[in-house]
C-alpha positions as CSV (number, residue, x, y, z in Angstrom):
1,X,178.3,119.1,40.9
2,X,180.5,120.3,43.4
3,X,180.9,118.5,46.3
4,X,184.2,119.8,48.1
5,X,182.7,120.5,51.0
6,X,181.4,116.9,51.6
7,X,183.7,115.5,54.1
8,X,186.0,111.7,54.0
9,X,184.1,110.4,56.7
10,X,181.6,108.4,57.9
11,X,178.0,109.8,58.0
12,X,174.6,110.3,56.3
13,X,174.3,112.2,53.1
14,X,170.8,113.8,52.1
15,X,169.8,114.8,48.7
16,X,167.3,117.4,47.5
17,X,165.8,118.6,44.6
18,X,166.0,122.8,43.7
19,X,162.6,123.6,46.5
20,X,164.6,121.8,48.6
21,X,162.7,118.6,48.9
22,X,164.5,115.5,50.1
23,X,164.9,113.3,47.4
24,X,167.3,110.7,48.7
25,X,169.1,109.8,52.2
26,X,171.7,107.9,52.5
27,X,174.8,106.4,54.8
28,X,178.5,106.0,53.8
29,X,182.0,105.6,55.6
30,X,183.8,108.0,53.4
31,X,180.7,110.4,52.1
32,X,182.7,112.6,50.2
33,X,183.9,109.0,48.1
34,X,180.3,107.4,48.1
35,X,178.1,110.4,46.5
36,X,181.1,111.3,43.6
37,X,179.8,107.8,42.8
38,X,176.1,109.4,41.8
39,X,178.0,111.4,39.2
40,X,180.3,109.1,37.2
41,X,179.9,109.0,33.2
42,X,178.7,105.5,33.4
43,X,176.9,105.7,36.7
44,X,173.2,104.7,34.2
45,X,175.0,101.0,34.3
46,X,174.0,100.6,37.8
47,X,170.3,101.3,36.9
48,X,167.7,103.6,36.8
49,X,167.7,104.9,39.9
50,X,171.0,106.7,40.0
51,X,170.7,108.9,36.8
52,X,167.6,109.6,37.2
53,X,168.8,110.9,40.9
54,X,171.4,112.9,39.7
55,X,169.4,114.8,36.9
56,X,167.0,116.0,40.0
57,X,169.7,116.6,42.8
58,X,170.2,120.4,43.4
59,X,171.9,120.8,47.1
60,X,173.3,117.9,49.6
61,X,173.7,118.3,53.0
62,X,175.3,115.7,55.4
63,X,175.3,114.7,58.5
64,X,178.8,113.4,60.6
65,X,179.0,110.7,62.5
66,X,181.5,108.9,65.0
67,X,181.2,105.7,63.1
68,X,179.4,103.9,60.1
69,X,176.9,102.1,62.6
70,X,176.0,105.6,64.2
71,X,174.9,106.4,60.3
72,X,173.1,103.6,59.9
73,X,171.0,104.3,63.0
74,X,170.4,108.0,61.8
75,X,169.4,107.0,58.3
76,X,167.0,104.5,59.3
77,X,165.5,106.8,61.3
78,X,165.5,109.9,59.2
79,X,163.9,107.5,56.1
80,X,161.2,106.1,58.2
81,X,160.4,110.6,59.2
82,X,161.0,112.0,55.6
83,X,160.0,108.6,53.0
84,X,162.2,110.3,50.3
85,X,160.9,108.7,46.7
86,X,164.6,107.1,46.1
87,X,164.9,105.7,49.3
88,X,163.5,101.7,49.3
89,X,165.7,100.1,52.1
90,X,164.3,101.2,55.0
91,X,160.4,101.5,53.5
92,X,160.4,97.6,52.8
93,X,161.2,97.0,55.9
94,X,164.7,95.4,55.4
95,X,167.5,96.3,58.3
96,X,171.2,94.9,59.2
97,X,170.9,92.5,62.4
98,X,171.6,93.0,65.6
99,X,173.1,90.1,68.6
100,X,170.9,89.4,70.9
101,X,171.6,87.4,74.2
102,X,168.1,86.2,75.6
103,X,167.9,87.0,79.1
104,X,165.7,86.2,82.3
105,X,163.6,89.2,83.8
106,X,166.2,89.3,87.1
107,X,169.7,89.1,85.0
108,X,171.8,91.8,85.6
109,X,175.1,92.1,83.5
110,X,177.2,92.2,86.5
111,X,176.3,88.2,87.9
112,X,172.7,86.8,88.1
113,X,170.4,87.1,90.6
114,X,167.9,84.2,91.6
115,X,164.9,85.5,90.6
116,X,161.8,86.1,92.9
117,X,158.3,84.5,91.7
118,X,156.5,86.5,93.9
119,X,157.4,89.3,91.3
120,X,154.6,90.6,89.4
121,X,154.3,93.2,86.2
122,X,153.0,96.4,85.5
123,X,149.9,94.8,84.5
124,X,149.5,92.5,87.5
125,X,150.3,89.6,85.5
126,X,153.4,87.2,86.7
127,X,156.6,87.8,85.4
128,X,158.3,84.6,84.4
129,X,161.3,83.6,83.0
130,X,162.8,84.1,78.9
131,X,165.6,81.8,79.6
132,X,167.0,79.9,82.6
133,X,169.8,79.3,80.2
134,X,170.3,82.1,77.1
135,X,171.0,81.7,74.3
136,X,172.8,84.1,71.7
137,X,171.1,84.9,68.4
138,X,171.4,87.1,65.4
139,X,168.1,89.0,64.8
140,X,167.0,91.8,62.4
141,X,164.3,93.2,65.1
142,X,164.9,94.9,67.8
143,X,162.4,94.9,70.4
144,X,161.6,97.6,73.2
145,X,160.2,95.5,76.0
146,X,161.1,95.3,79.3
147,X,163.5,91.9,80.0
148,X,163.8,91.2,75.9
149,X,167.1,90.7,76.2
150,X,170.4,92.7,75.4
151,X,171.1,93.6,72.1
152,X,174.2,94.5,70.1
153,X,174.4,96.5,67.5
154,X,173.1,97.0,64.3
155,X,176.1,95.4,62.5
156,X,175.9,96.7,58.9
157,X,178.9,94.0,57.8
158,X,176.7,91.2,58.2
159,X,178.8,88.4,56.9
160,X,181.7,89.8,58.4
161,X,179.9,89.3,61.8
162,X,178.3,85.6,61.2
163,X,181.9,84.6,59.8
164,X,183.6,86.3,63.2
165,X,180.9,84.5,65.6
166,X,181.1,81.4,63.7
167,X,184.5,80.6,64.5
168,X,184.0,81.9,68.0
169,X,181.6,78.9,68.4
170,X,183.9,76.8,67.1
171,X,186.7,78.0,69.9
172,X,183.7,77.7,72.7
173,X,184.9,81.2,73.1
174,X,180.8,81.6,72.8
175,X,180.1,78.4,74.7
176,X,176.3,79.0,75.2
177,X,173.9,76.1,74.3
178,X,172.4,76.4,70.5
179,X,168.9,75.0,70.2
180,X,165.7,76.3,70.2
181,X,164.0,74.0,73.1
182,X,162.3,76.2,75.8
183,X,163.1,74.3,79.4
184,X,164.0,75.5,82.7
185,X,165.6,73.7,85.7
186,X,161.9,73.6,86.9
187,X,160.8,72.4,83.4
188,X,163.2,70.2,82.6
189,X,163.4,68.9,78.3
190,X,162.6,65.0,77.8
191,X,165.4,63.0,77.0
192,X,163.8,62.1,73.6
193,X,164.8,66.0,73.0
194,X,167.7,66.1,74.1
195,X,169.0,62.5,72.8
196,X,167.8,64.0,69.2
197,X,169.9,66.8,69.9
198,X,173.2,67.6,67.7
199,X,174.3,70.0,69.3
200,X,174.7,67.9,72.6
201,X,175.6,64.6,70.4
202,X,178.5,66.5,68.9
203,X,179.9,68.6,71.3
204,X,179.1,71.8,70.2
205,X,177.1,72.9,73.7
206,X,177.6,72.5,77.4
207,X,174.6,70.6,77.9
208,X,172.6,72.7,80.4
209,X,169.4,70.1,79.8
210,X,171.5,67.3,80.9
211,X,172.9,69.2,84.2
212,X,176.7,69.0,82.9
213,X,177.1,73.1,83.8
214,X,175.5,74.5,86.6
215,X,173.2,78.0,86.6
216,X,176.3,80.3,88.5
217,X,178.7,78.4,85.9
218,X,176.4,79.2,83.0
219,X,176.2,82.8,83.2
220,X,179.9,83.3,83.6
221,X,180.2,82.5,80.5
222,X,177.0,84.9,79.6
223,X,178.6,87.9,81.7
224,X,182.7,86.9,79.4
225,X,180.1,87.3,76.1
226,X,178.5,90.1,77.5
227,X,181.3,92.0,78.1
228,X,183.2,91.0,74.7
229,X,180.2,93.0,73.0
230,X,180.4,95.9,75.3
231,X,184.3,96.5,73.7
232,X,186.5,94.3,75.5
233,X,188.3,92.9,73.1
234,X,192.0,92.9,73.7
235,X,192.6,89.5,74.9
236,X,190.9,88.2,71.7
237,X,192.4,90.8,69.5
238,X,196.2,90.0,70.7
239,X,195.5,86.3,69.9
240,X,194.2,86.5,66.3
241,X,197.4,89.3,65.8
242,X,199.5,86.4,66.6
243,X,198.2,83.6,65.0
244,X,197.7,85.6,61.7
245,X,201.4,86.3,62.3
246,X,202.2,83.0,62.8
247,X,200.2,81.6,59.8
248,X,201.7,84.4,57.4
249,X,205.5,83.1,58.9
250,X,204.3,79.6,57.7
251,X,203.3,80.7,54.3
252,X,199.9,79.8,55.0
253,X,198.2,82.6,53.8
254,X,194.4,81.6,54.0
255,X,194.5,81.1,57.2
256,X,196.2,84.1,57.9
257,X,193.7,86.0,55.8
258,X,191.1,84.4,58.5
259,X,192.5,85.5,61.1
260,X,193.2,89.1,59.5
261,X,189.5,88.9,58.8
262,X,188.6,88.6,62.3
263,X,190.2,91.5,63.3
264,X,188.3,93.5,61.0
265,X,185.3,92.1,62.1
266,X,186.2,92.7,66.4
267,X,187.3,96.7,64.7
268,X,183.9,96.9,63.1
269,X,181.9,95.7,66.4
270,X,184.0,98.4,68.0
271,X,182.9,101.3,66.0
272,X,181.7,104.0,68.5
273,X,178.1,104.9,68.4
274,X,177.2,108.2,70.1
275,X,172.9,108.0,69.6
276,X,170.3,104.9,69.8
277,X,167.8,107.0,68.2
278,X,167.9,110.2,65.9
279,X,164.8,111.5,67.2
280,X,166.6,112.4,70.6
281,X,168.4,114.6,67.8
282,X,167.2,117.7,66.1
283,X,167.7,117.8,62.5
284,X,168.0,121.7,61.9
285,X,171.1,121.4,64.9
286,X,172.9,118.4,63.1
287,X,172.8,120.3,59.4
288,X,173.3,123.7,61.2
289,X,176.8,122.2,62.3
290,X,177.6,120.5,59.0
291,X,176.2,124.4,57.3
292,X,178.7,126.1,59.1
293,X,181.4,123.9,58.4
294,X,180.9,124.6,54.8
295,X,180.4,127.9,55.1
296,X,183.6,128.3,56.7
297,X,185.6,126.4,54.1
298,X,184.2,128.5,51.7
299,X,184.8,131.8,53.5
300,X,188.6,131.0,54.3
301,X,188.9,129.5,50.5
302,X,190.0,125.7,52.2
303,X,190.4,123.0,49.8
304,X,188.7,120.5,52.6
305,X,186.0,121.3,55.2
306,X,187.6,122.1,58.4
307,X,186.2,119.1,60.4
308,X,188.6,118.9,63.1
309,X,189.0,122.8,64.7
310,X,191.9,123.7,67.1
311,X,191.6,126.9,69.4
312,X,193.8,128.7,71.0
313,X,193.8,131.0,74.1
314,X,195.8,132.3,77.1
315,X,195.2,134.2,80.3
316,X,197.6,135.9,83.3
317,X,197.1,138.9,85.6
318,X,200.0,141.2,84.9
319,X,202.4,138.3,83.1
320,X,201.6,136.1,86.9
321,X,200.4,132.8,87.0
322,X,200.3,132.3,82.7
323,X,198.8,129.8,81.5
324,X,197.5,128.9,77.8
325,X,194.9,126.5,76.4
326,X,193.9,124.6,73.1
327,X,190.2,122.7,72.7
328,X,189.1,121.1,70.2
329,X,185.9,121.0,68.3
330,X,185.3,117.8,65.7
331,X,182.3,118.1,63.2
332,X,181.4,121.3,65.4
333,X,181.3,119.2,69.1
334,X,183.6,119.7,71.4
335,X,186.2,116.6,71.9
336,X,187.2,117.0,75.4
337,X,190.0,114.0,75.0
338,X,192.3,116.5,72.4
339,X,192.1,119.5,75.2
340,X,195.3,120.8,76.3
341,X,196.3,122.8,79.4
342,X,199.7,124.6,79.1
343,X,201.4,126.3,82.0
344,X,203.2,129.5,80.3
345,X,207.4,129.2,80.5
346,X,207.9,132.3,78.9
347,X,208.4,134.9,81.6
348,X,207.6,138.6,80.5
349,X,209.0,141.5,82.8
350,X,206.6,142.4,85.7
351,X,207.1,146.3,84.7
352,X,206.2,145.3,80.8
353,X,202.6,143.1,81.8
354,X,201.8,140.3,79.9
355,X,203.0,139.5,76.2
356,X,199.6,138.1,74.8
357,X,202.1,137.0,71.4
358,X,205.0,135.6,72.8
359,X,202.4,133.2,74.8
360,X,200.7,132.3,71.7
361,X,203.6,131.4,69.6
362,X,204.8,129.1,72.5
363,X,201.7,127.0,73.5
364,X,200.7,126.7,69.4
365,X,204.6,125.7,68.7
366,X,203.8,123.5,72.0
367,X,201.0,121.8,70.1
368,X,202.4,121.8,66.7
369,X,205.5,119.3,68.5
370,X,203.1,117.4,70.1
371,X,201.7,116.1,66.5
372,X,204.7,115.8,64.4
373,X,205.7,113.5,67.4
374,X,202.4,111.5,67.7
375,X,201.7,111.3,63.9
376,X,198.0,111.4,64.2
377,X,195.8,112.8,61.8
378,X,196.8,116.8,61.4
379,X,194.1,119.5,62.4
380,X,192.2,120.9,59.7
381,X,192.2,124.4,60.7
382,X,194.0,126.1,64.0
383,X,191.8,129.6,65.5
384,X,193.5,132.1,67.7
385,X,191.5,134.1,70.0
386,X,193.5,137.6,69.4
387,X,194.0,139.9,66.5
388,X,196.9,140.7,64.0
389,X,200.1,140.4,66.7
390,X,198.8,136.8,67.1
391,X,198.0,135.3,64.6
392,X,201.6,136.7,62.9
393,X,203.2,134.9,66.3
394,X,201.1,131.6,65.4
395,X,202.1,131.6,61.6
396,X,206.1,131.9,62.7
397,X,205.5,128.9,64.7
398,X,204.0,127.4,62.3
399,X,207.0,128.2,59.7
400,X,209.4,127.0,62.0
401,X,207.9,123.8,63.1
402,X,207.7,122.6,59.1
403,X,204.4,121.9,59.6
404,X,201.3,123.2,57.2
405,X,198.1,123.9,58.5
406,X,195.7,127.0,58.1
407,X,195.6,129.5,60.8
408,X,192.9,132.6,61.3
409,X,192.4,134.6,64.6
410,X,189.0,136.2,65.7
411,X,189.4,139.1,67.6
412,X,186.7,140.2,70.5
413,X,185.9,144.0,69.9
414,X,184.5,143.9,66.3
415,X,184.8,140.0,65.8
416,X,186.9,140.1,62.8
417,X,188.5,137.0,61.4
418,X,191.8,138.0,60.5
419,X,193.7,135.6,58.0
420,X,196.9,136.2,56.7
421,X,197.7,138.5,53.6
422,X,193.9,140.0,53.5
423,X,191.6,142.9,55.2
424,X,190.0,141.4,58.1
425,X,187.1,140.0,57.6
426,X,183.5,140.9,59.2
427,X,180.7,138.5,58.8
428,X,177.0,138.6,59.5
429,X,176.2,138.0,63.3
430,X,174.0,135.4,62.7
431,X,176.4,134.0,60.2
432,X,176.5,130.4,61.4
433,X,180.1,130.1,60.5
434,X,180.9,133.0,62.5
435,X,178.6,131.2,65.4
436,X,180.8,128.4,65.7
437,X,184.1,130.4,65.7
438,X,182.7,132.3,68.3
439,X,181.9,129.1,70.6
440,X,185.2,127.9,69.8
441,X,187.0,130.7,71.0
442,X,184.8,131.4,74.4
443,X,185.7,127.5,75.2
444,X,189.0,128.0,74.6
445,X,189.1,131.3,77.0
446,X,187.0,129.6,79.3
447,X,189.4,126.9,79.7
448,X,192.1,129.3,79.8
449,X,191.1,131.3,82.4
450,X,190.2,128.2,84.6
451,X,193.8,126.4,84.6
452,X,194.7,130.2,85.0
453,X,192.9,130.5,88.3
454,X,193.9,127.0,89.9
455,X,197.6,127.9,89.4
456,X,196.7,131.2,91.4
457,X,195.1,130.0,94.1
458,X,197.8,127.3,94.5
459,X,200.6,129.9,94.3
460,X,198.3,132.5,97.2
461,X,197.7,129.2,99.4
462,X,200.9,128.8,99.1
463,X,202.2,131.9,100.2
464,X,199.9,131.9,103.1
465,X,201.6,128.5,104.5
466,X,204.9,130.0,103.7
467,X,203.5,132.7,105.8
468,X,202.3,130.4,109.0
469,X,205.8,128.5,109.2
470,X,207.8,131.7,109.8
471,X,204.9,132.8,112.0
């Protein structure tokens, strides 16, 4: 089976049969790398399920995502919706666990806040206390009510996580107490509790029960956790760099390989995720983006689907006030962070107007500079908004910067993809392909024509002043 136009990146894969009918769903970091998998000779040595898979699998559509945890939450959820036949995981229950910190009804993440017992519920009923003191669990349910507590997560890497918070125990970098005993400074635990305690006996807690940390004290120490979770890693990141450094210097490589460990485990609690719940998300949208993605590789005759999109446009009034744009769409969203603005230093003659090429070929060679110098990850396909004269001015700057990346334009009046060495090309109007070219290159105008506008009214307010001092 072909699947070239699966893409190396995380997100969920789903499988169907020739009437379309989902057979399996499933997550993966790489997704192109995880489903090649389903057709190896001796893929029958890893059981039933996966030959007898692959004899019935007829399309597969996919699903990107930001991060492996995002395709985690969207599987789950599109399993529990569809119950595809293959798919046992999620239908027996099982799930990847999530960090909880148990939290009183008045906490707020910024400092805590006495609570107020005259407080009652929606139902009338008194709300009281979880914990005077939280605690910090891992748990595979995640519950909806109001005051449950804060979660984090899910972590798919499971050991990887209880190995990482382990040693952050161990550091009192989580200094929070460990048992199970429900007290309060009202309720206080009996000392034959706490005298049969570990945890107190060997240091491991800071002994709330016994009065040896006070309530403000307490949640400090709640808010540092609470915002380690929420991504603020550096301090502890830059640490572990430096001891794993320091280890490796020594030639003590297993602890090195600990601390290396731990890094991957803070990079894996960082992974972005952009949805709590896939029903917030319609399906036919998510594989209508993925669709045209694969259309277009097809239709341009790419080797890889053209994931990460770059536009160009400008815009002047009579060769005044140029300016030039690029946006960027990544799995067919816009990425607003990789947006550029360019203000035009090519200067046409008034008398000539505007040269719509010439300002092309400078903001793309512009763009092209900007990655050879950053070394990120190179665009998979660049889009002019223009016709022949510019996408030839794009391809020379493209020659001359060294640099090798596919270039089409769409022109307006008959929206024609023109790509270099054929006829233009006219597709369907309701081509989804052509769809997302199309947004692409109204952003890109739009964005344009807005940077082209502010310089404008800078330059006319500017006059006017100029205007009032000789006055």
């Amino acid at each position: 089976m072909n699947i070239s136009h699966l893409p190396k990146a995380p997100g969920v894969y789903i499988m169907r049969d020739k009437r379309g009918n989902i057979l399996y769903i499933g997550k993966a970091k790489n997704i192109q790398k995880r489903v090649s998998h389903y057709f190896l000779k001796n893929a029958e040595k890893s059981g039933w399920k996966i030959p007898n898979l692959a004899i019935l699998i007829q399309t597969i559509d996919y699903i990107s995502c930001a991060s492996e945890r995002e395709a985690l939450l969207i599987e789950k959820e599109l399993i529990k919706k569809f119950q595809p036949f293959f798919n046992a995981l999620w239908k027996d229950g099982k799930s990847y666990p999530y960090v909880k910190i148990t939290l009183p009804p008045t906490y707020s993440p910024k400092g805590y806040r006495k609570q107020n017992p005259s407080k009652r519920g929606k139902a009338g009923g008194r709300v009281t206390p979880q914990e005077d003191f939280p605690r910090l669990i891992l748990t595979r349910q995640k519950h909806n009510k109001k005051n449950d507590g804060i979660y984090f997560g899910p972590y798919p890497k499971v050991e990887t996580i209880k190995q990482l918070l382990n040693h952050l125990w161990k550091i009192k970098y989580i200094n929070l107490r460990r048992c199970k005993w429900e007290f309060s400074q009202k309720n206080k635990l009996s000392e034959s509790k706490i005298n049969s305690c570990v945890y107190y006996h060997t240091s491991q807690c800071p002994a709330p029960c016994k009065g040896k940390i006070s309530k403000k004290e307490y949640f400090k120490t709640v808010d540092r956790i609470i915002l380690f979770f929420k991504g603020n890693y550096s301090a502890l990141l830059s640490d572990f760099s430096k001891k794993m450094k320091t280890h490796s210097n020594n030639f003590e490589y297993e602890k090195a390989k600990m601390y290396r460990d731990f890094i991957k485990a803070i990079v894996h609690l960082s992974e972005k995720v952009r949805v709590t719940a896939f029903p917030k998300i319609q399906l036919t949208a998510e594989l209508a983006k993925s669709n045209a993605i694969t259309n277009l590789k097809t239709i341009l005759g790419l080797k890889f689907p053209p994931s990460h999109i770059e536009t160009f446009d400008t815009s002047s009034l009579f060769a005044r006030d140029a300016a030039g744009s690029s946006v960027c769409f990544i799995n067919g969203e816009k990425n607003t962070a990789h947006y550029r603005k360019y203000k035009i230093k090519y200067a046409a003659p008034l008398k000539h107007g505007s040269n719509d090429a010439e300002m092309i070929k400078e903001i793309v060679s512009r763009r092209l500079a900007q990655i050879k110098k950053s070394k990120n990850l190179k665009p998979d396909l660049f889009l002019i908004d223009g016709g022949k004269g510019q996408l030839k001015s794009a391809l020379s700057a493209m020659k001359e910067s060294g640099l090798k990346i596919p270039i089409i334009a769409l022109s307006k009046e008959y929206e024609e993809i023109h790509i270099a060495g054929k006829k233009p090309l006219r597709l369907e109007r309701n081509n989804c392909a052509l769809k997302l070219l199309q947004r692409m290159r109204d952003e890109a105008h739009r964005f344009a024509i807005n940077y082209h506008r502010k310089m404008r009214d800078s330059r006319l307010c500017l006059s006017d002043d100029e205007k009032l001092i000789k006055e």
